[in-house]
N, C-alpha and C positions, 0 to 999 in steps of 0.2 A: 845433224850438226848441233840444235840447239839442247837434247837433251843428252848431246855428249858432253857441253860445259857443263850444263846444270850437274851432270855426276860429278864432273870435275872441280865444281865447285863445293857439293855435299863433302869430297871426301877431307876438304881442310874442317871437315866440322866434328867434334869427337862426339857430339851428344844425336851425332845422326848418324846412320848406315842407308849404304845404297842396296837394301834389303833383294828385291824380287824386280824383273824388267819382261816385260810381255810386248813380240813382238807379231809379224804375222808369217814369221818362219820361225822353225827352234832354229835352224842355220846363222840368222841373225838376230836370234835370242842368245843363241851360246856365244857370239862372237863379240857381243857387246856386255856379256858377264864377264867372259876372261878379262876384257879391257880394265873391264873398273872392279875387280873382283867381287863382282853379287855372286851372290850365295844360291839363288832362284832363276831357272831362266825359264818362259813359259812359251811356246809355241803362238798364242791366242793371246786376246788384251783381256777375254771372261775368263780363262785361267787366271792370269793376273791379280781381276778382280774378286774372285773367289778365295782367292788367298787368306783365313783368318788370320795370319802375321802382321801382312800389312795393315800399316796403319794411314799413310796419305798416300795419293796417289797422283804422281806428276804426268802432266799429257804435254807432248810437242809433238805431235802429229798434223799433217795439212790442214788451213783452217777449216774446210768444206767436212771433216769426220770429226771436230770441236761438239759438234753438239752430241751427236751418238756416244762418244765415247766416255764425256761427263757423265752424260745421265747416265748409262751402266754403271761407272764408278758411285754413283751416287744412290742408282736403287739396289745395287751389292754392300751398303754402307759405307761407302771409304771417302774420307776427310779427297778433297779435290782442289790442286794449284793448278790450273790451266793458261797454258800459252796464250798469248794475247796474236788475233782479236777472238774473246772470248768467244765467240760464233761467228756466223758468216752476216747475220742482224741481230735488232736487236729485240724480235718476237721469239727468236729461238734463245737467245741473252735470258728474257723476261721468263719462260719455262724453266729453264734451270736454275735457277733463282728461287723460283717460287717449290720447287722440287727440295734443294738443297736446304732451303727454310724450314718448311714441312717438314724433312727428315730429322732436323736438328744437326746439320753435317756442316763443318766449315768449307769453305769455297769461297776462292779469291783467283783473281784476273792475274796473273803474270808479270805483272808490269814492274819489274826486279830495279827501276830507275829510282822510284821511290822508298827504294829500302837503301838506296847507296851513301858513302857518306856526305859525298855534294851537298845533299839535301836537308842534313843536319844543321848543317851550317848556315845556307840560304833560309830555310826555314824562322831560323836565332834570329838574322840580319832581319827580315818579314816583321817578325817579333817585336825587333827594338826600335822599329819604325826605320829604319836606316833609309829606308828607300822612302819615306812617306805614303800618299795614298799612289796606289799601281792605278797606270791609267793604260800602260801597250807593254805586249808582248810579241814578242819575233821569234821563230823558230822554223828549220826546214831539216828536213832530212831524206837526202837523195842519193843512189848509187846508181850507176852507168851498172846493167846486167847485159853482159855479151853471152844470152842462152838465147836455143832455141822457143821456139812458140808452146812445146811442151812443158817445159820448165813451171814448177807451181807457180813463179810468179807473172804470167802471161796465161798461164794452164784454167780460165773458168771454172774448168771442172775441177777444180782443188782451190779455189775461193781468190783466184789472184790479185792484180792489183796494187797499184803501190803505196794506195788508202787503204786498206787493211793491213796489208803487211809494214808499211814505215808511217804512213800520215798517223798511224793512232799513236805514234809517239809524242809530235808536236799536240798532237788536237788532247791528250792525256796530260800534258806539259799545261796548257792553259788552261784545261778546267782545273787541275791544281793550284793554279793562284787566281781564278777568276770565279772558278764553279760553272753554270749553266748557259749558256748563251742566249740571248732573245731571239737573235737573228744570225742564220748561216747565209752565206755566199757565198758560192765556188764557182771556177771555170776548170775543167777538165777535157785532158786532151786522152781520146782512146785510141790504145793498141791494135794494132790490124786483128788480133783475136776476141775483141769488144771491151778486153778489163778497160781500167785506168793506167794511164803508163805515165802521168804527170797532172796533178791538182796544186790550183792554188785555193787558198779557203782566208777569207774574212770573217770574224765573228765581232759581231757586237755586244755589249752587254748594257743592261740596265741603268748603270751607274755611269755610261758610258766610257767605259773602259774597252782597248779591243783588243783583237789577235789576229798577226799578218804570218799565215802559216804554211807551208811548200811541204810536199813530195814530189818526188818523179823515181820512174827506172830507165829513164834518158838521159841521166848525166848526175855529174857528184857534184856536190857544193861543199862548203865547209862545214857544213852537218849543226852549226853551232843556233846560240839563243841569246837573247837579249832580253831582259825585265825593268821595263823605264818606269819610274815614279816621281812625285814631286818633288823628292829630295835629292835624286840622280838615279844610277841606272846600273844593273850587276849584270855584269858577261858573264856568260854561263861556257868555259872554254872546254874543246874538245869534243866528240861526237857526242849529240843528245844524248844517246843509250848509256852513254858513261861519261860524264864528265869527270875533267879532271882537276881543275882549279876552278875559282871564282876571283873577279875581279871589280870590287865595288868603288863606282865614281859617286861618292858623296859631294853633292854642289859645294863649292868655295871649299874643298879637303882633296889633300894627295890619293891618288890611288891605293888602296888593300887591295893586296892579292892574297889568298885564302887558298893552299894546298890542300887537294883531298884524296892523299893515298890511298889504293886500293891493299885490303889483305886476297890475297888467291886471283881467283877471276870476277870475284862481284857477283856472279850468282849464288854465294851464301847466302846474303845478306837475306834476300825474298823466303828462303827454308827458312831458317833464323825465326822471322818474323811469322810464319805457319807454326813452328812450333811452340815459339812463345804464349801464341793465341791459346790453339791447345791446351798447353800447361794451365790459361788462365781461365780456360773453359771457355772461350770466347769463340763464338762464329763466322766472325767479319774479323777483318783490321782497318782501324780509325785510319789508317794509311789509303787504302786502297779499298774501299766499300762497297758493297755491290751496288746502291744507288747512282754511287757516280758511274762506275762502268756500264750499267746502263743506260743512263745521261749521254756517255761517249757512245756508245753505239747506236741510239737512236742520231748524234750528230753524225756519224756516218752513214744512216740509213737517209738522211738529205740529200748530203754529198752525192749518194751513188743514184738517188732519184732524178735529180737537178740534171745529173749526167746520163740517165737510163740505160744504169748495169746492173740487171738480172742474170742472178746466177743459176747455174741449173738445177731446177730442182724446188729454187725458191717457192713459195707464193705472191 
């Protein structure tokens, strides 16, 4: 699903092509080139990566084959966007990193929230002090999943969990305007299959500032975020993944509300910003860095401590 938008999103982009797609049948290698007309359809993902053509190469694959299939892509040479959560921890995180450095190869985490245009905006508002100094942050993002125990997101054996797959939104959300936490707390409730099927997460920070943070795969909330400061407080409306407006309560001022239409489906924006780097010779992007993703993935490697969920495989 997620790397059928991603095509979807390439193909509103003229200075990009959805070049070559390697799958583990040519059956549904071919069937996902007719869709978005690539040019390459390759049986294997080292087909793929062998390809001299390509130049990045996007992974939405289950989190639990995140790490194998970066590093391929990365000891083949190829520039690497990978779906978020960048691995399954963040020792396998810290290898690719240190791999993709080493080569001189860009690599960047996924996280397409912070290339949208919401974040323009909020950013400017940050900027001009509108909010004064940030002292709490609120954010949850939860979906009711009516699947089976197999399904990735109960599935162990394909990284599941509703801390990997949706908490690193919120917990990615507040290191964005916080940075590093001193102190995590969670309570987690698990799945009759041992993932997580519902955390809540407290962080504290230094400057004493926090963040009251929710997932679960047991029920939907409003998906939505709040950013309170001493000057008043910006909603952040519509599901985290994508917002769609902003609405800032400045103390003793009327409310602004601040539209942020999307062009296509919003995973432009994250290519976009891959190939920008690129052009600029750049490895990282000042957006989404590898330090912090890091940062984020040693805070989920607490989380899932606190709650004692090992995956298979792990160490």
């Amino acid at each position: 699903m997620i790397s059928n938008l991603f095509a979807e999103g390439l193909t509103s982009l003229d200075r990009a092509q959805v070049f070559a797609v390697g799958s583990r049948s040519q059956k549904t290698a071919d069937e996902f080139a007719q869709k978005w007309r690539v040019e390459k359809a390759y049986p294997s993902y080292q087909a793929l990566y062998a390809d001299p053509d390509v130049d990045v190469i996007y992974i939405g694959t289950p989190h639990n084959f995140h790490f194998e299939n970066v590093r391929d892509a990365l000891n083949a040479g190829k520039h690497v966007l990978c779906e978020k959560p960048l691995t399954l921890n963040a020792r396998e995180a810290r290898e690719l990193v240190e791999l993709a450095r080493s080569n001189k190869l860009f690599f960047m985490d996924a996280m397409w929230n912070r290339f949208q245009p919401w974040y323009v905006v909020a950013r400017k508002l940050i900027a001009e002090g509108r909010l004064g100094e940030l002292y709490h942050f609120k954010a949850d993002l939860s979906f009711r999943f009516e699947v089976g125990p197999e399904h990735r997101i109960f599935n162990p054996k394909l990284g599941g969990g509703a801390l990997l797959d949706l908490g690193v939104y919120p917990l990615a959300l507040a290191s964005l305007f916080f940075g590093k936490p001193d102190r995590v707390t969670s309570s987690t409730h698990l799945h009759e299959t041992g993932v997580d099927d519902q955390v809540a997460i407290l962080l504290d920070y230094a400057n004493g500032a926090t963040a009251e943070l929710g997932c679960s795969s047991r029920f939907r909330s409003k998906n939505n975020a709040t950013l309170h400061g001493s000057g008043g407080f910006l909603e952040i409306h519509g599901m985290i993944i994508r917002p769609e407006k902003l609405t800032l309560y400045e103390t003793g001022k009327n409310p602004e509300v601040f539209e942020t239409p999307y062009e296509s489906n919003g995973y432009q924006y994250e290519a976009e910003a891959v190939m920008d780097m690129l052009g600029e010779g750049k490895l990282e992007h000042p957006l989404m860095p590898l330090d912090e993703t890091l940062q984020i993935m040693e805070t989920m490697d607490t989380i899932r401590a606190e709650a004692g969920i090992i995956y298979p495989g792990e160490k």
